[in-house]
VOPAGU-2260 file (C-alpha; in pm, 1 decimal, decimal comma):
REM VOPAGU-2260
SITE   aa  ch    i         X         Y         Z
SITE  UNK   A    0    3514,4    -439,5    -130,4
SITE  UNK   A    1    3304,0    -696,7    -260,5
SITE  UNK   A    2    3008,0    -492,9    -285,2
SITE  UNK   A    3    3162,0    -183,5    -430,7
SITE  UNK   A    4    3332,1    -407,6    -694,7
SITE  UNK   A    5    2940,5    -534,2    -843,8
SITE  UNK   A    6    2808,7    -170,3    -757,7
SITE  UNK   A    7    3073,9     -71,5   -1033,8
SITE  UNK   A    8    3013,9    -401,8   -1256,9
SITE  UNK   A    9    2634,5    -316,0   -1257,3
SITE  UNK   A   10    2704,3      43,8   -1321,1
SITE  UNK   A   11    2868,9     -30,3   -1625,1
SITE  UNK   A   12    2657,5    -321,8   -1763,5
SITE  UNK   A   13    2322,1     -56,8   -1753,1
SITE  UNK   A   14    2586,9     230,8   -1883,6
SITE  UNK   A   15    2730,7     -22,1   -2172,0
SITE  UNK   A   16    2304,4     -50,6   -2248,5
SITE  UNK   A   17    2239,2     327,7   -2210,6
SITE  UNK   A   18    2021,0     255,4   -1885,7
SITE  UNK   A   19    2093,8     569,4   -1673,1
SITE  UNK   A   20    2134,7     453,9   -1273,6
SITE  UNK   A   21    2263,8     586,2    -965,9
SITE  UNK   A   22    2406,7     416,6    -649,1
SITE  UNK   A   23    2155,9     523,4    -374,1
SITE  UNK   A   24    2216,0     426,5      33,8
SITE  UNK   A   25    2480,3     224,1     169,8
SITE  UNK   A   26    2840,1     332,6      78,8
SITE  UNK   A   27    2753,5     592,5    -141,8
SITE  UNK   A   28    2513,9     781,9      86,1
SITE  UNK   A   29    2787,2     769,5     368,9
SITE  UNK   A   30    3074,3     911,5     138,8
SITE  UNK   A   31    2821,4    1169,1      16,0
SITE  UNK   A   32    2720,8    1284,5     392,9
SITE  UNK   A   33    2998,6    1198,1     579,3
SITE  UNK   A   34    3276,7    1142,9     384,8
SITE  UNK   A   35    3379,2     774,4     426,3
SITE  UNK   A   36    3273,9     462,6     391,3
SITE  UNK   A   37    3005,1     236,9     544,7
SITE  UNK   A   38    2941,8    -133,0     495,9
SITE  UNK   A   39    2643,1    -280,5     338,4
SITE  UNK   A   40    2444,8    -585,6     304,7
SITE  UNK   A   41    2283,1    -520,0     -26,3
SITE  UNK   A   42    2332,4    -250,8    -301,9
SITE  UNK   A   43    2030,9       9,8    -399,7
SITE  UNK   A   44    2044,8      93,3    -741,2
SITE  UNK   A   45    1849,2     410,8    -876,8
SITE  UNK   A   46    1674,8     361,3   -1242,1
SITE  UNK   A   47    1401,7     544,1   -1423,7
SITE  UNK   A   48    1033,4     417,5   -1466,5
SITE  UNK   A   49    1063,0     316,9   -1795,8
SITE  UNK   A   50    1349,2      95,8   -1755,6
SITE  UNK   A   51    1253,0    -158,2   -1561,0
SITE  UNK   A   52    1170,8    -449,5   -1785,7
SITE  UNK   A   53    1490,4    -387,8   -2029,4
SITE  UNK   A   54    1701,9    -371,2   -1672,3
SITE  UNK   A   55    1548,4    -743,2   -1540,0
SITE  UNK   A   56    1636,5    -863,4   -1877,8
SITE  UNK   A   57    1976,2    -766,1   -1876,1
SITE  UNK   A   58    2021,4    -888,5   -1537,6
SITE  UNK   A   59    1837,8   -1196,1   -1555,7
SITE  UNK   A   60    2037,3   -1263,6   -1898,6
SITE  UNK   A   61    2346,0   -1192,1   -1682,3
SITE  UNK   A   62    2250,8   -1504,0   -1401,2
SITE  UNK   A   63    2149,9   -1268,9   -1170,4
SITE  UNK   A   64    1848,4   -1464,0    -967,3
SITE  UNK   A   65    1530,0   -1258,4    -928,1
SITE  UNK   A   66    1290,9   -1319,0    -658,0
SITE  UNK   A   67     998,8   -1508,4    -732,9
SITE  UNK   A   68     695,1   -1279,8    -713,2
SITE  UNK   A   69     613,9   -1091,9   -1032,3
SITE  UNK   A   70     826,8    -781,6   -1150,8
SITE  UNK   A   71     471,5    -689,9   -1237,8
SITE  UNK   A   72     302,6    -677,9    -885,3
SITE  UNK   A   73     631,4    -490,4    -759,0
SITE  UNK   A   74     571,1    -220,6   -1012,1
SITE  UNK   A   75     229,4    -180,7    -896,9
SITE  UNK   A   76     274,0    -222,1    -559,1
SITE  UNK   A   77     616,8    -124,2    -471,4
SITE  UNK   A   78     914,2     103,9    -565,8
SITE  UNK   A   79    1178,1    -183,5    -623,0
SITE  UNK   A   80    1238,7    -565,8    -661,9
SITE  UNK   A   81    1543,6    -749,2    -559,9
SITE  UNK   A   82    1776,3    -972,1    -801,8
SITE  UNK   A   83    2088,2   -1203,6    -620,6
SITE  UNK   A   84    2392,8   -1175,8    -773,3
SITE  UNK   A   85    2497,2   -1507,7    -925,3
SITE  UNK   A   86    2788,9   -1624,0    -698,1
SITE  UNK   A   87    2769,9   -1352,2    -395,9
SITE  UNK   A   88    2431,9   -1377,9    -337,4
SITE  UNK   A   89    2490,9   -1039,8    -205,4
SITE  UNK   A   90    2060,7    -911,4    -267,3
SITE  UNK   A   91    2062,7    -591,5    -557,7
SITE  UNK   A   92    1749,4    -392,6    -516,3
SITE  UNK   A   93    1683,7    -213,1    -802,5
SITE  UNK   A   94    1436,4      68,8    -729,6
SITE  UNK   A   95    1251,6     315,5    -929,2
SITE  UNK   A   96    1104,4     500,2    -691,9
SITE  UNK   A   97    1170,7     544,6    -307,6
SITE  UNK   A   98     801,2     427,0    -130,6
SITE  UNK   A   99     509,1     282,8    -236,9
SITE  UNK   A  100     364,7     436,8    -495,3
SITE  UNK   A  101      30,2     518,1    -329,3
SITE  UNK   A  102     195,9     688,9      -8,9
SITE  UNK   A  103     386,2     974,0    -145,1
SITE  UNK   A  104     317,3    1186,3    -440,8
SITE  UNK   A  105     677,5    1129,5    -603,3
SITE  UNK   A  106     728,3    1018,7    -955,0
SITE  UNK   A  107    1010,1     883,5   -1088,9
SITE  UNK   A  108    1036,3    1158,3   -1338,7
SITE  UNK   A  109    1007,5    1393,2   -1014,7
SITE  UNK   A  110    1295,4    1211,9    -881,3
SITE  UNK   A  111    1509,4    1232,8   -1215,7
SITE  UNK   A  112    1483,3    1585,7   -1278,9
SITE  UNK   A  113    1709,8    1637,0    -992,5
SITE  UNK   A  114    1965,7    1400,2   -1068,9
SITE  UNK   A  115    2310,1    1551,9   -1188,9
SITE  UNK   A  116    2609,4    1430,1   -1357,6
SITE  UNK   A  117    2973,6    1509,0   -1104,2
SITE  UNK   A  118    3266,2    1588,1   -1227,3
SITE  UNK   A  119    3381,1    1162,6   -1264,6
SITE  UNK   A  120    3104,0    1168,6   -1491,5
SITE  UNK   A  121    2846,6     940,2   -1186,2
SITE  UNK   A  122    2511,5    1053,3   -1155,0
SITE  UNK   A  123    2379,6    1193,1    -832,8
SITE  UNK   A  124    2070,2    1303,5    -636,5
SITE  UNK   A  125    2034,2    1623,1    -531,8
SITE  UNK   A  126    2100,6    1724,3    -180,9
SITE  UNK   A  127    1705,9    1812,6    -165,7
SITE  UNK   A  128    1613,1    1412,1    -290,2
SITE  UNK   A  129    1882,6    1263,5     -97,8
SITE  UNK   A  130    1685,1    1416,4     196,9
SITE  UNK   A  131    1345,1    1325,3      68,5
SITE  UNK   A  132    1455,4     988,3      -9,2
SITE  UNK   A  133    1581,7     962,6     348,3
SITE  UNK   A  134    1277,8    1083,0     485,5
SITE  UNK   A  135    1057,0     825,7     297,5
SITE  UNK   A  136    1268,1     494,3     384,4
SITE  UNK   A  137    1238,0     666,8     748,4
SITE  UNK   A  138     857,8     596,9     745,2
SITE  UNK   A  139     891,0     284,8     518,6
SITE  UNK   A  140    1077,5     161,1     844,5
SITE  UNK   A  141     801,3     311,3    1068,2
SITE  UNK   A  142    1059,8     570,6    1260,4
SITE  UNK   A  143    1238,9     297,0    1421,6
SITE  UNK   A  144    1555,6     283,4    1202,9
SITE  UNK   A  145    1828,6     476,5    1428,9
SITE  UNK   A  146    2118,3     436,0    1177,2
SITE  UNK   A  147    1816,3     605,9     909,0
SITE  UNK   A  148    1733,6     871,3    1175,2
SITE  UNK   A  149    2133,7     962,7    1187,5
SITE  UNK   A  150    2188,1     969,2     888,6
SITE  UNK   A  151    1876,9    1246,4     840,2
SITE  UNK   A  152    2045,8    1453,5    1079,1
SITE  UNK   A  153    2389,8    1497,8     928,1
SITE  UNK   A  154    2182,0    1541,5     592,0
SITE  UNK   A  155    2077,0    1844,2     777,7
SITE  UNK   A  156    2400,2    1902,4     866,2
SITE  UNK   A  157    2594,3    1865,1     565,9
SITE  UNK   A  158    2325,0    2068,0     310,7
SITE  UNK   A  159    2237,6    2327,9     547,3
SITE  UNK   A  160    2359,2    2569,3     328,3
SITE  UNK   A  161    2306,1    2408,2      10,5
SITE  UNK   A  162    1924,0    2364,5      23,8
SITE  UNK   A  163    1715,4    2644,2      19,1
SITE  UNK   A  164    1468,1    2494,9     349,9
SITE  UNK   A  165    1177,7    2716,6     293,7
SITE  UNK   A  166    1125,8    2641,9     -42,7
SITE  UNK   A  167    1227,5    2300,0      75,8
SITE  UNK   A  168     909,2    2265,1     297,7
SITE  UNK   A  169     687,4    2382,0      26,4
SITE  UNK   A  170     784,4    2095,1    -191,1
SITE  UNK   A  171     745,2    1821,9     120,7
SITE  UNK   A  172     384,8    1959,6     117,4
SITE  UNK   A  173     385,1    1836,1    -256,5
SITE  UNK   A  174     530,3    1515,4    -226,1
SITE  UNK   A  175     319,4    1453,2     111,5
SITE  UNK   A  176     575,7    1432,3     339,0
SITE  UNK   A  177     501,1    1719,1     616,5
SITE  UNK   A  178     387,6    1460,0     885,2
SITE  UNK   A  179     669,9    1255,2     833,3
SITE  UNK   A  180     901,6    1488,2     848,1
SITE  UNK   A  181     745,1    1663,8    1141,7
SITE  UNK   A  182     792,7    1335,1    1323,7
SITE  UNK   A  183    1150,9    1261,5    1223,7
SITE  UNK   A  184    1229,5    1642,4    1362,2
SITE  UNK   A  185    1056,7    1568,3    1715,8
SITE  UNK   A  186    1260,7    1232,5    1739,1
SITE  UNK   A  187    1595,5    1393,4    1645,5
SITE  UNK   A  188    1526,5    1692,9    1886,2
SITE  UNK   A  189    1446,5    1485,7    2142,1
SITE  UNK   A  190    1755,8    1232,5    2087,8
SITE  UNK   A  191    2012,0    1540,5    2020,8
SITE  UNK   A  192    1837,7    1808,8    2179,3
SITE  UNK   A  193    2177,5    1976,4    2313,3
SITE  UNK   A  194    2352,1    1923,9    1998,0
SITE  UNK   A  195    2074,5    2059,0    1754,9
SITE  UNK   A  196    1875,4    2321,0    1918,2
SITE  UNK   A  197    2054,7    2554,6    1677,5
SITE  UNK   A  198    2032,4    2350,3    1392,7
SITE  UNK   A  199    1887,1    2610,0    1119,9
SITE  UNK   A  200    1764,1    2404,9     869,9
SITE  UNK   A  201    1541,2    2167,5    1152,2
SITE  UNK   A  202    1470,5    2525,1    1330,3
SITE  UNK   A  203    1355,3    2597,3     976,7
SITE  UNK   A  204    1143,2    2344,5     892,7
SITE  UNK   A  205     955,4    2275,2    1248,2
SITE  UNK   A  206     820,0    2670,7    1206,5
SITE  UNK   A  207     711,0    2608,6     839,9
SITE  UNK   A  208     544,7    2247,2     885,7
SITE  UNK   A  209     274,8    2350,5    1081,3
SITE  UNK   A  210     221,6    2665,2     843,9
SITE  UNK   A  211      84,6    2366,7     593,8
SITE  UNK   A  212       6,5    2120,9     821,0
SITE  UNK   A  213     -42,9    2046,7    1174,2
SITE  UNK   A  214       8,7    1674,2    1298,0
SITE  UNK   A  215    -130,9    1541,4    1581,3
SITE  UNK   A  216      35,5    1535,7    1921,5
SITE  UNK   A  217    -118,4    1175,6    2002,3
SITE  UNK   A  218     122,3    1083,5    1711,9
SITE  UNK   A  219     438,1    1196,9    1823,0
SITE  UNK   A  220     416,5    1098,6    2136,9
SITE  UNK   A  221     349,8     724,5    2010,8
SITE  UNK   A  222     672,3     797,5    1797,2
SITE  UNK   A  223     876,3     974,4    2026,1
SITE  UNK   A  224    1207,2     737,6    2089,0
SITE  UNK   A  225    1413,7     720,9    2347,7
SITE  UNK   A  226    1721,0     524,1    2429,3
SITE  UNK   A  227    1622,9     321,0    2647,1
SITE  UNK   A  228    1372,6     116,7    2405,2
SITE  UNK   A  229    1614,4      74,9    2178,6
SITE  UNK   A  230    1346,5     168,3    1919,9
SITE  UNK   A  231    1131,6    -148,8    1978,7
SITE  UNK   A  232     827,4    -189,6    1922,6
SITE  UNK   A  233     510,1    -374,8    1831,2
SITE  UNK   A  234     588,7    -376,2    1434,5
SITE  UNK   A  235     235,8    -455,4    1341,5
SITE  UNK   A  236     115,7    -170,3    1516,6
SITE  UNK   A  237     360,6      51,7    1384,8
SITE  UNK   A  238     254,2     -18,3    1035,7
SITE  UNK   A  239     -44,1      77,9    1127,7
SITE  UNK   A  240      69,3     392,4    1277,1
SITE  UNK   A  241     259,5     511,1    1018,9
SITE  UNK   A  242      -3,3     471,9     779,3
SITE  UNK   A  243    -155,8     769,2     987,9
SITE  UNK   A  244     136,7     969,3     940,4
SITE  UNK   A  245      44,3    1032,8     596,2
SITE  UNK   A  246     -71,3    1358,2     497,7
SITE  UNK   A  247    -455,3    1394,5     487,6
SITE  UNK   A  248    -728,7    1194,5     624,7
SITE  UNK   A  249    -819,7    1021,1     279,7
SITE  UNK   A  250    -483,5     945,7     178,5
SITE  UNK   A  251    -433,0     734,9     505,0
SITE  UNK   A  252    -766,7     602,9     437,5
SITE  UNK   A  253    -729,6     498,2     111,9
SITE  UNK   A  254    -346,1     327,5     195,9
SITE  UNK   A  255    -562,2      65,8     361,7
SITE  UNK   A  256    -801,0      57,3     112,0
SITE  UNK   A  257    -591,8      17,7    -167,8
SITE  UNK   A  258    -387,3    -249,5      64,7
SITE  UNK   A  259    -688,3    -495,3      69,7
SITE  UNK   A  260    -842,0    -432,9    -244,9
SITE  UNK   A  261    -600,9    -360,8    -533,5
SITE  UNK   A  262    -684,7    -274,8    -898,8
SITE  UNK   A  263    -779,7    -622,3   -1095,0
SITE  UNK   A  264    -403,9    -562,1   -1268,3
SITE  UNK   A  265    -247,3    -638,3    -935,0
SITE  UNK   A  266    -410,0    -945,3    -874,8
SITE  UNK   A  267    -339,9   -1072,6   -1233,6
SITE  UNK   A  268      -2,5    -943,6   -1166,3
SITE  UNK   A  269      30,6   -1153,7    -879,5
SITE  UNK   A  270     -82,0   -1527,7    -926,3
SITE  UNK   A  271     -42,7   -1523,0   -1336,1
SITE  UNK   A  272    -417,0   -1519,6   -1422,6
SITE  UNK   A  273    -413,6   -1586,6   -1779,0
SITE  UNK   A  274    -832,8   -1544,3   -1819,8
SITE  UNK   A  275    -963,1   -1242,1   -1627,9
SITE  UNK   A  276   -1240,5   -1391,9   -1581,8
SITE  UNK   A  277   -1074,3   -1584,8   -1309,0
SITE  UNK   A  278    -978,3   -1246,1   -1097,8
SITE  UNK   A  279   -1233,8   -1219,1    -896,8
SITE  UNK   A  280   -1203,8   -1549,6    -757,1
SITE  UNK   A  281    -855,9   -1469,9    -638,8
SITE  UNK   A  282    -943,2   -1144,2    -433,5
SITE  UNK   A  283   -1054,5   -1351,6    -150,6
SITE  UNK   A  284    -710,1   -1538,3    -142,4
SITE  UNK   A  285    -510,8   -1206,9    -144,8
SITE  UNK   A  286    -734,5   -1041,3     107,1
SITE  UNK   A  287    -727,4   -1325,4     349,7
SITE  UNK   A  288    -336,8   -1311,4     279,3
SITE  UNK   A  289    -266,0    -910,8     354,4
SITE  UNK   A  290    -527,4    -977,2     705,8
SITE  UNK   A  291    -299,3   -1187,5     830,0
SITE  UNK   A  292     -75,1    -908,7     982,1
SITE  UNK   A  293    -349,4    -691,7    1061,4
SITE  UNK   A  294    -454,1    -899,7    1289,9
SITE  UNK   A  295    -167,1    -959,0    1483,3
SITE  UNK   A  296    -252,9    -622,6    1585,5
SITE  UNK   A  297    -589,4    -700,7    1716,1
């Protein structure tokens, strides 16, 4: 109750400042999908690209407590940034996108196009981002998220006959999300296999997929879940992994690349160079900082 009483406070603060945002996850996602409610630690709020820095202001003006990194570097790097509420503390992440921005070829004005206005007058995503944005905090979470992966599944469920799925797999090849999806398929058939083998929108999509893209079975398998392990694993190594469940050699590629060495903005971004002069100094610091978990993998 808490939590649904600042979702609505926020909602009409950005509304009262003619900041368009929808309520994305938590509560909202379960009383789109199935129809009742569902606690939540934190509350995911939707905005559009351009808003960001007239959103922290409002916020910040309002004692809401951002974190301390840089709204900059999150913009670069990231599709949100988290604010506290003043006397909760309950965390409000306030996203503009649904991934990093160098994973997935999704723009926020991608995303907005497909938001629509109900009948209360709330905006919504469509049934197709819903999915998509599903699909995407799937991987962010590197497959392991079993609340995530059920809640994919009765998207399925619930939209399969209000997306059109073939045209629907044409536009996951767009965005760059065929191996992921691919992946999030095999998991749910082999979780639910008796209860979705006749599932027509996964049926669907797992014949059109490989049309675009094939992914590799060495993959799978490492992602293939199973009750028993509870979904754990080595997290370093599944970042890794999942970096490989991009689409396309380079992308994957560069997702490391660009990990290590960001553009000079980032690195301003992040430690407040004044003089950028003084950048190139600092790349050493930042790479030595993002190694740290790779090596845990080693």
């Amino acid at each position: 109750m808490k939590t649904e009483k600042i979702e609505q406070e926020l909602l009409e603060l950005l509304r009262n400042n003619s900041v368009d945002a929808v309520i994305i996850k938590g509560s909202s996602l379960a009383k789109r999908i199935y129809s009742e409610y569902r606690v939540s630690s934190d509350i995911d709020i939707l905005i559009r690209e351009e808003d960001i820095f007239p959103v922290d202001k409002l916020l910040c003006n309002r004692g809401y407590i951002p974190d301390p990194i840089p709204l900059r570097y999150y913009i670069y790097r990231f599709s949100h940034t988290i604010y506290y509420h003043p006397e909760t503390k309950i965390p409000i992440e306030i996203h503009w996108n649904f991934g990093i921005p160098y994973f997935f070829k999704l723009s926020s004005q991608q995303i907005w196009s497909k938001v629509s206005i109900d009948d209360d007058g709330l905006l919504w995503l469509s049934p197709e981002v819903q999915l998509v944005m599903l699909l995407i905090h799937h991987h962010t979470h590197c497959f392991r998220e079993l609340r995530i992966l059920l809640d994919i599944l009765w998207s399925l469920h619930k939209f399969r006959d209000i997306i059109d799925w073939h045209a629907f797999a044409s536009r996951l090849r767009e965005y760059g999300l065929l191996k992921t999806t691919l992946i999030t398929l095999c998991q749910i058939s082999e979780l639910w296999k008796s209860q979705t083998e006749e599932l027509r929108p996964l049926l669907i999509l797992k014949e059109e997929i490989p049309k675009y893209r094939k992914t590799s079975g060495l993959l799978l398998k490492y992602f293939m879940i199973t009750p028993a392990n509870n979904f754990k694993n080595n997290i370093y190594r599944d970042k890794i992994m999942s970096r490989l469940a991009l689409d396309g050699h380079m992308r994957a590629f560069s997702s490391f690349f660009k990990t290590l060495f960001p553009p000079p903005k980032v690195i301003k971004a992040l430690y407040n160079i004044k003089n950028s002069l003084l950048i190139p100094f600092y790349y050493p610091v930042f790479i030595s900082w993002r190694l740290k978990d790779w090596i845990r993998f080693f």
